[in-house]
KELUM-193371 format. One record per residue (C-alpha): x, y, z. Coordinates in nm, 2 decimals, m for minus. Layout:
((X Y Z))
...
This chain:
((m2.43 1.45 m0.59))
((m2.34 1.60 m0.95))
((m2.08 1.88 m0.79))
((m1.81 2.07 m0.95))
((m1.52 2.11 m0.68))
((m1.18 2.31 m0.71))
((m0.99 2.05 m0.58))
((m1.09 1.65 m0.51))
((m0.86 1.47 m0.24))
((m0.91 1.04 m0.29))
((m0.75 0.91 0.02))
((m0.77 1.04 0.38))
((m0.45 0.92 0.51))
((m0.16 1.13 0.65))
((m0.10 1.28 0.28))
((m0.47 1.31 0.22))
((m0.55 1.45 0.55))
((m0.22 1.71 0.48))
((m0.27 1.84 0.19))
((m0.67 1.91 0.33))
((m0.55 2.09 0.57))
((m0.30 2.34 0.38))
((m0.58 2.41 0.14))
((m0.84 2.46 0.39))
((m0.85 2.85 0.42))
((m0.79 2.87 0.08))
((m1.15 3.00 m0.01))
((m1.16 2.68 m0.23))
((m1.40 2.43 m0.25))
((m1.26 2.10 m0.15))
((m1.42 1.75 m0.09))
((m1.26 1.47 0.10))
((m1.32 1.14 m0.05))
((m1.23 0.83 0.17))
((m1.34 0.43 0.13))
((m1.30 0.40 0.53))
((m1.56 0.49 0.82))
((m1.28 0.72 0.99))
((m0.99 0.91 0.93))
((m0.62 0.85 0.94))
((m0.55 0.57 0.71))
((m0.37 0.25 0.74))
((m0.11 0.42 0.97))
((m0.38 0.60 1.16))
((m0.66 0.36 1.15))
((m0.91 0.43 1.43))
((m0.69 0.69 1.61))
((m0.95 0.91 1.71))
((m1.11 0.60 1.90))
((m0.77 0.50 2.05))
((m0.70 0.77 2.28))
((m0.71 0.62 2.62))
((m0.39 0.56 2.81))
((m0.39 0.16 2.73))
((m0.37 0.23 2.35))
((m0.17 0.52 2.35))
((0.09 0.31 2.55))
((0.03 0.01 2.29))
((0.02 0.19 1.97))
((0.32 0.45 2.08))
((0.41 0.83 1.97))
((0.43 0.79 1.65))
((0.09 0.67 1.62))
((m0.09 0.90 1.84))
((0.05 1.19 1.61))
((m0.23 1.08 1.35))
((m0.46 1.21 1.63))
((m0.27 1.55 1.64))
((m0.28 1.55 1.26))
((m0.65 1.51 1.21))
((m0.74 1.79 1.47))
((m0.58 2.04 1.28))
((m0.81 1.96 1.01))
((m1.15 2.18 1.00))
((m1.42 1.98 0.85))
((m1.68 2.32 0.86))
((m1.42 2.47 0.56))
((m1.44 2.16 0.41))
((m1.63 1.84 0.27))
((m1.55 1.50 0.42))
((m1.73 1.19 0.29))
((m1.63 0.89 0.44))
((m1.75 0.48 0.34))
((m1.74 0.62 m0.05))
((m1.65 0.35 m0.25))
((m1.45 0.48 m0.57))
((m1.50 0.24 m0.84))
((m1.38 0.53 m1.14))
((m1.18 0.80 m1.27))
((m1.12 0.94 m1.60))
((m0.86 1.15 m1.71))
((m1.12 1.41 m1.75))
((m1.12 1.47 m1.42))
((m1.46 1.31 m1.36))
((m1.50 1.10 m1.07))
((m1.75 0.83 m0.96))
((m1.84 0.65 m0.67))
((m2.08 0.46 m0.42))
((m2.21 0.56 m0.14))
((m2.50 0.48 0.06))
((m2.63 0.23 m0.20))
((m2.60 0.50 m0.47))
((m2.35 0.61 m0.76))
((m2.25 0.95 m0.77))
((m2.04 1.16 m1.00))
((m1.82 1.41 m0.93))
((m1.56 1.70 m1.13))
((m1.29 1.84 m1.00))
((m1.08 2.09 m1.14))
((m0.74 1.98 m0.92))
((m0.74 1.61 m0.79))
((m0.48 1.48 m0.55))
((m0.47 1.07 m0.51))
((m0.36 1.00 m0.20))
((m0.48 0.63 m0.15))
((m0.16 0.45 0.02))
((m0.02 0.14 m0.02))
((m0.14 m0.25 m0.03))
((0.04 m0.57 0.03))
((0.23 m0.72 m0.22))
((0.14 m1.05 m0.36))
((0.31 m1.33 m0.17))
((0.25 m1.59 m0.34))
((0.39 m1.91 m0.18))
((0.28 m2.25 m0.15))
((m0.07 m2.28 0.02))
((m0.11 m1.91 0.08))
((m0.44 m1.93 m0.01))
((m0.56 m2.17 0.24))
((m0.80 m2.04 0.54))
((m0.52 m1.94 0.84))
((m0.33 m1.77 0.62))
((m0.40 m1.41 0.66))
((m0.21 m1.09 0.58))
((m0.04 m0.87 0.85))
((m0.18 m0.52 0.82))
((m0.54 m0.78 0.87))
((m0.38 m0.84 1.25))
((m0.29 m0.48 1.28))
((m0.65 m0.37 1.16))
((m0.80 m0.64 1.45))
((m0.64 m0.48 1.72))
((m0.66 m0.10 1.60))
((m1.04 m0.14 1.51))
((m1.12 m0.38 1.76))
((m0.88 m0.47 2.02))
((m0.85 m0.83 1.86))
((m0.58 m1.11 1.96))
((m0.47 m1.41 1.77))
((m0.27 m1.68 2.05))
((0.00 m1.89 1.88))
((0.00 m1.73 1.53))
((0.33 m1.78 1.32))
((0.44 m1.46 1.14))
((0.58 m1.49 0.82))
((0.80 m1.25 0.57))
((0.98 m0.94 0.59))
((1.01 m0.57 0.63))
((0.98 m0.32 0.83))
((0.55 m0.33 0.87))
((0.64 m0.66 0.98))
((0.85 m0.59 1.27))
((0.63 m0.30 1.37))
((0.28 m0.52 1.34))
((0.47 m0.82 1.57))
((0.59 m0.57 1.84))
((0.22 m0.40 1.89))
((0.10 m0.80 1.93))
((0.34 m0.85 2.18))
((0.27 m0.53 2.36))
((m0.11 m0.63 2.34))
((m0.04 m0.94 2.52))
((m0.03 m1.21 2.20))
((0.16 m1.53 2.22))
((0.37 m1.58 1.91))
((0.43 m1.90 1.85))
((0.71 m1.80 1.60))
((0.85 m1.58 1.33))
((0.99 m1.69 1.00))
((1.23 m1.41 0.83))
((1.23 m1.46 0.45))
((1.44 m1.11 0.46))
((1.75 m1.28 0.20))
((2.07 m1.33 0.37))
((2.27 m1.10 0.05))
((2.05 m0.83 0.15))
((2.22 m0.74 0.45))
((2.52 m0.72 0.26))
((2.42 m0.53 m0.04))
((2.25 m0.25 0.24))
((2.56 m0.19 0.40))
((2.71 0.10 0.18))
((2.38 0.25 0.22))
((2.46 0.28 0.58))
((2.64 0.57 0.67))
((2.37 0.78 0.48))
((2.07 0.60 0.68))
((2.26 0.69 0.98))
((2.09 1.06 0.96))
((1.78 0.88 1.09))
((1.95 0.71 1.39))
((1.63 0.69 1.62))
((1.48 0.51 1.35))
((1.73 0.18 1.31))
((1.76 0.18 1.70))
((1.35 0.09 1.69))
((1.45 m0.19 1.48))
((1.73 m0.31 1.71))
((1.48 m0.22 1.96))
((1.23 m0.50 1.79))
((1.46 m0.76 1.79))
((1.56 m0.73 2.13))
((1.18 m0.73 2.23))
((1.18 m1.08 2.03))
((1.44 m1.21 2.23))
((1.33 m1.10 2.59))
((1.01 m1.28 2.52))
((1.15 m1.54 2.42))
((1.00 m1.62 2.04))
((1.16 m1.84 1.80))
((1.32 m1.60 1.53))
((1.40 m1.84 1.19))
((1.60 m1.58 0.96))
((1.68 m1.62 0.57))
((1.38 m1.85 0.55))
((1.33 m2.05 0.16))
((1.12 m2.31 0.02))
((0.82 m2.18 0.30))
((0.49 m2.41 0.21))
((0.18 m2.40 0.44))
((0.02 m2.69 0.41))
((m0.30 m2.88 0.54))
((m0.60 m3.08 0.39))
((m0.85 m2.85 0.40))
((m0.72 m2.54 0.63))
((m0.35 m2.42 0.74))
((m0.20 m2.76 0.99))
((0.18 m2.69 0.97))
((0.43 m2.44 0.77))
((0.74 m2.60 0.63))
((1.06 m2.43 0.50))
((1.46 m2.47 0.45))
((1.37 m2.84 0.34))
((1.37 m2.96 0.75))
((1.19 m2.75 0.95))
((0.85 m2.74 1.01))
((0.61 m2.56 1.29))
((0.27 m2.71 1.32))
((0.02 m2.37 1.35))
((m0.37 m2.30 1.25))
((m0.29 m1.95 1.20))
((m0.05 m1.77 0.99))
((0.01 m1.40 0.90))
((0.23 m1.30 0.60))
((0.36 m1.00 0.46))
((0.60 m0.93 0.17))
((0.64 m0.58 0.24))
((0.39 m0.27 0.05))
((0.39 m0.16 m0.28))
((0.17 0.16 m0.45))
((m0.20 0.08 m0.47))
((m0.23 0.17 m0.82))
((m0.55 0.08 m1.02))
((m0.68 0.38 m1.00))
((m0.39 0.59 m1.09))
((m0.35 0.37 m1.40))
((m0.71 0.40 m1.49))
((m0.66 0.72 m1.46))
((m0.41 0.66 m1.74))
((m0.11 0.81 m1.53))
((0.23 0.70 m1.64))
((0.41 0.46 m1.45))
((0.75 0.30 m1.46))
((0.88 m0.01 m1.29))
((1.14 0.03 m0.94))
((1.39 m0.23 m0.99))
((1.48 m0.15 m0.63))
((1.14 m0.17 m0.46))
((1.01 m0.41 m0.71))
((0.70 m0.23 m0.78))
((0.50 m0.04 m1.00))
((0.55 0.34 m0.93))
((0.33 0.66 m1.07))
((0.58 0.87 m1.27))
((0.53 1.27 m1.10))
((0.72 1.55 m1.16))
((0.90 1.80 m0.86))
((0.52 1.93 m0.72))
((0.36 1.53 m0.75))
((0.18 1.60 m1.02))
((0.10 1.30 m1.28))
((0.16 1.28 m1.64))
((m0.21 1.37 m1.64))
((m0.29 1.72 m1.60))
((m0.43 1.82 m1.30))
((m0.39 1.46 m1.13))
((m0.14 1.48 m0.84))
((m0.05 1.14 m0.66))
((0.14 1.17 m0.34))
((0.32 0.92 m0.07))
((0.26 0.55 m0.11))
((0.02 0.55 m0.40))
((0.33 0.67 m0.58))
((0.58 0.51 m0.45))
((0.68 0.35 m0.13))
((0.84 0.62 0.12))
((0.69 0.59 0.45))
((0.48 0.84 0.63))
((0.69 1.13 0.68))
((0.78 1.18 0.32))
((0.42 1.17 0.22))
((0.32 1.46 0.45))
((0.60 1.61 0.30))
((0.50 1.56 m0.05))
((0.13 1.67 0.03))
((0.23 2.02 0.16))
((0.42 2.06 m0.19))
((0.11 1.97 m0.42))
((m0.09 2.15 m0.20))
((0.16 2.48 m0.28))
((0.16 2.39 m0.60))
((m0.24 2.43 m0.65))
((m0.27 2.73 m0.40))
((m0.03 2.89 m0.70))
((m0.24 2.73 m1.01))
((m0.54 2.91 m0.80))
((m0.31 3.22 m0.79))
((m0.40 3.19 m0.42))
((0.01 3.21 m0.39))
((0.29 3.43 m0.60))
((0.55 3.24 m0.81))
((0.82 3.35 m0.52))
((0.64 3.23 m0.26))
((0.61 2.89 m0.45))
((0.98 2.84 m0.49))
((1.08 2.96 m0.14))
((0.82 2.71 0.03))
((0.89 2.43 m0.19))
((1.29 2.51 m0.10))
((1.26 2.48 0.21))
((1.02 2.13 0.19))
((1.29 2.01 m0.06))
((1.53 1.98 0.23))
((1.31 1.84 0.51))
((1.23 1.58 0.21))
((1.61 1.51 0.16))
((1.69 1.47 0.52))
((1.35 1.20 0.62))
((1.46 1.03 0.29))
((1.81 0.94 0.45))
((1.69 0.61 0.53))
((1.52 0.51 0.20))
((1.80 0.38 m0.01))
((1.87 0.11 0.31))
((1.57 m0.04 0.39))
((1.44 m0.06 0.00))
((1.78 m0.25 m0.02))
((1.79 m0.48 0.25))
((1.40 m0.54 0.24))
((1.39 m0.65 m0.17))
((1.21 m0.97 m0.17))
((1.37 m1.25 m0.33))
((1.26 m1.37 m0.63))
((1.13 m1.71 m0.43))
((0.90 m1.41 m0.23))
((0.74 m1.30 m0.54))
((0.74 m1.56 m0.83))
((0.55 m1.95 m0.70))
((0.76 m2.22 m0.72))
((0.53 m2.43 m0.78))
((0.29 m2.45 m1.13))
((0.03 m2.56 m0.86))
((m0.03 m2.21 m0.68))
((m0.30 m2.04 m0.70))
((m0.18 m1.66 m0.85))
((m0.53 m1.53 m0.91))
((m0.74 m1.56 m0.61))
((m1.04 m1.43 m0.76))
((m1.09 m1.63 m1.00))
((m0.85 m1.93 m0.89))
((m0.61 m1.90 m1.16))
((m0.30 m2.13 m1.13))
((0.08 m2.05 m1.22))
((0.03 m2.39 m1.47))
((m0.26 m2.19 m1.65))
((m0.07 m1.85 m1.69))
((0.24 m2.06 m1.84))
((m0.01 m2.22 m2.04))
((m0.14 m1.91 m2.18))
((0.23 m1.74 m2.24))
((0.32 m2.10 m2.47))
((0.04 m1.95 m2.64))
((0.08 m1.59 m2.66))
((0.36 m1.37 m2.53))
((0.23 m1.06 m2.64))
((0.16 m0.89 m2.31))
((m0.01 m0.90 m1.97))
((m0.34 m0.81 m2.12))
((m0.34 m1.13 m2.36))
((m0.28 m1.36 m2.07))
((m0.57 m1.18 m1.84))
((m0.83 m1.26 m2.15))
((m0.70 m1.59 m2.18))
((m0.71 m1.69 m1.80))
((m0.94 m1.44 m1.65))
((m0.62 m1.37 m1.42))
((m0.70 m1.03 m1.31))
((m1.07 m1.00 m1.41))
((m1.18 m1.07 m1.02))
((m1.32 m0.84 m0.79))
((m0.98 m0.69 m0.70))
((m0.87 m0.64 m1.04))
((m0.58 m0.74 m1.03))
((m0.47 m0.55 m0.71))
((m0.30 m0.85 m0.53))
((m0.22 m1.07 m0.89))
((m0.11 m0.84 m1.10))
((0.29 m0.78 m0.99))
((0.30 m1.19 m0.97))
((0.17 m1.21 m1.32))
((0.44 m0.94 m1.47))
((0.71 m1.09 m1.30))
((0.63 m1.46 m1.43))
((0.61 m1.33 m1.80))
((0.91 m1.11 m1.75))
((1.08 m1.51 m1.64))
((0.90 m1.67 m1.90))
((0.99 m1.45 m2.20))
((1.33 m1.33 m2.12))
((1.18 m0.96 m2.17))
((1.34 m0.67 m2.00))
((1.07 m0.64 m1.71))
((1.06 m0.25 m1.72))
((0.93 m0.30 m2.11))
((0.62 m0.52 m2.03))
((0.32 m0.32 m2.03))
((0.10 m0.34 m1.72))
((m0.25 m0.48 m1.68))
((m0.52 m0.23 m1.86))
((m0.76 m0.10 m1.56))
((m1.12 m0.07 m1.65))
((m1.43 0.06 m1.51))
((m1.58 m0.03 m1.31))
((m1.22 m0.10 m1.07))
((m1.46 m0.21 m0.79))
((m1.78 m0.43 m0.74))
((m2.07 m0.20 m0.81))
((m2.42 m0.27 m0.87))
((m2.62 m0.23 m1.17))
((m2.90 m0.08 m1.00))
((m2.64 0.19 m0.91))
((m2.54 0.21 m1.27))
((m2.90 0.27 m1.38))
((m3.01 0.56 m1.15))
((m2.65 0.74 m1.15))
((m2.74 1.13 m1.27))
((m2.49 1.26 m1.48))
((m2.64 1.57 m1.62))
């Protein structure tokens, strides 16, 4: 494949799947590009698969509306490729990619990056020890494969969290216990945020909702958790924390709520600024989602963290907004539509401002403790080295990735990178929001040089 296509959509997730769908009978030629085997996303993993009466019970309404979703979507009006591993993107617009053991390039005159969210680093004492897994790894168990874990401790905060321990319970997990690092000051700052978050009632009666499910089955709830080590010779034996307390366990899952998955927005060389509020990275767009780079739109989580609703939202704007640069849509009919999506966004968005508040992780969540802890898994690179490095050198992130490797691993930097800005923004007294990110090169995932060699690019 050496195609030119109108319009390139990375990501086949509710915003992906979206904005497909409003350009569909456009006349345009459009290409789908997705890492997974299916469609729907993280939120809508393996819908399509999930349809009998024992998972639409499990995985509840909001879930089976993935399924709804992707049915409006005609795949004869347009390309879907799914397993395609995107390992680059230039501001040029020019796209490549693995598939099927082979390298592929791709241009697009209108791109739309729509790749979700990941995990954010949590970084604590022993995380990297086998038994320590992440949450959205149990959700994708029992969504892909109807998998159980008996007697796993859940650790950390937000509302993924919640949501992930309420579908084990409904599965028929025993949960040994759950340790709430959610930060007791939290609850206090969120309050004036309240009244506003109100507008989306239904939503904060599902959270009471989860806590009362915790309590009728009667699991162990430890809330405003600190000083959280998992610890063991060789694997996870026990988890420690508030100095006393400690639960001996083999199996943990942890989540420290999501943040934007951005390398390929940033190798993409999109601006980017950093949320105090969210503590993340976010892609700086402008009122139709389009980057800083011309012609790049970047919608829902891969932009910033705003749940599900907004991001279909957001897609059906940027769709609008290409359907005009196509002059497939008048100027008037642009402003009316994106009128009208401007209010729907305003009133989903009600609840934003309260759970970025009361979910901020603590500074304990995201900075180690100890020197000891591993930051880069990849390439096993300790807090100790990175401080090491900054005695060194405090010119920037970059300096401290060639002096440690930190961020040079397979992920590239996806789940070190936040850990290592917020350590030198400690460590140098610097303004956080003035350190320069990590530089994201090609190739931003594993790709073999036998690819490399036969890719066709005239």
């Amino acid at each position: 494949m050496n195609k030119i296509y109108d319009v390139l959509i990375i990501g086949a997730g509710p915003a992906g799947i979206m904005a497909a769908i409003k350009l569909q009978d456009s006349g345009l030629s459009i290409l789908l590009l997705d890492d997974s085997f299916s469609l729907g996303g993280q939120i809508y993993k393996n819908v399509q698969n999930n349809q009998n009466e024992k998972n639409t019970k499990l995985f509840g309404p909001e879930y089976s509306k993935g399924y709804e979703l992707i049915n409006k979507l005609d795949l004869e009006k347009i390309e879907y490729l799914p397993n395609a591993s995107i390992w680059s993107i230039d501001k040029e617009s020019k796209v490549y990619f693995s598939h099927e053991g082979k390298s592929q390039r791709i241009i697009a005159n209108k791109i739309i990056i729509a790749v979700g969210s990941q995990e954010r680093p949590f970084t604590l004492e022993g995380w990297d020890k086998p038994g320590v897994l992440t949450a959205t790894s149990a959700q994708i168990m029992l969504k892909e494969s109807s998998i159980i874990k008996d007697d796993a401790v859940f650790v950390g905060s937000g509302p993924l969290f919640y949501y992930v321990i309420s579908q084990y319970i409904d599965a028929g997990a025993k949960i040994k216990a759950i340790i709430d690092t959610t930060p007791r000051e939290n609850y206090i700052m969120a309050l004036k945020y309240l009244p506003k978050a109100l507008k989306k009632v239904g939503m904060l009666l599902k959270g009471l909702g989860f806590l009362l499910k915790f309590r009728k089955h009667n699991i162990k709830v430890y809330q405003f958790a600190k000083n959280i080590k998992f610890e063991g010779n060789e694997t996870l034996e026990s988890i420690s924390f508030n100095d006393k307390e400690n639960i001996n366990t083999k199996l943990a899952f942890i989540h420290n709520g999501l943040v934007p998955n951005i390398n390929l927005q940033l190798q993409a060389q999109c601006d980017y600024e950093y949320s105090h509020k969210k503590r993340s990275i976010d892609i700086k767009v402008d009122k139709y989602y389009q980057s800083s780079v011309p012609n790049i739109f970047v919608l829902g989580d891969g932009q910033s963290i705003k749940g599900v609703e907004v991001a279909l939202i957001e897609a059906e704007v940027a769709a609008a907004k290409i359907l005009y640069d196509f002059k497939k849509l008048s100027k008037q009919s642009l402003t009316d539509e994106c009128k009208q999506l401007d209010k729907k966004l305003k009133d989903v968005s009600s609840i934003r401002d309260f759970l970025d508040t009361l979910y901020r992780p603590s500074s304990e969540t995201v900075i180690p403790q100890n020197k000891d802890v591993i930051v880069c898994r990849c390439e096993e690179v300790k807090k100790s080295d990175i401080l090491n490095s900054i005695k060194i050198d405090q010119k920037g992130l970059n300096t401290i990735k060639s002096f440690t490797r930190c961020g040079m691993g397979n992920c590239q930097g996806r789940f070190c990178g936040l850990t290592l800005l917020e350590i030198m923004a400690k460590e140098t007294k610097q303004p956080i929001e003035e350190i320069s990110y990590l530089n994201i090169r090609s190739p931003i995932r594993p790709v073999r040089i036998s690819e490399l060699t036969q890719l066709k690019i005239n």
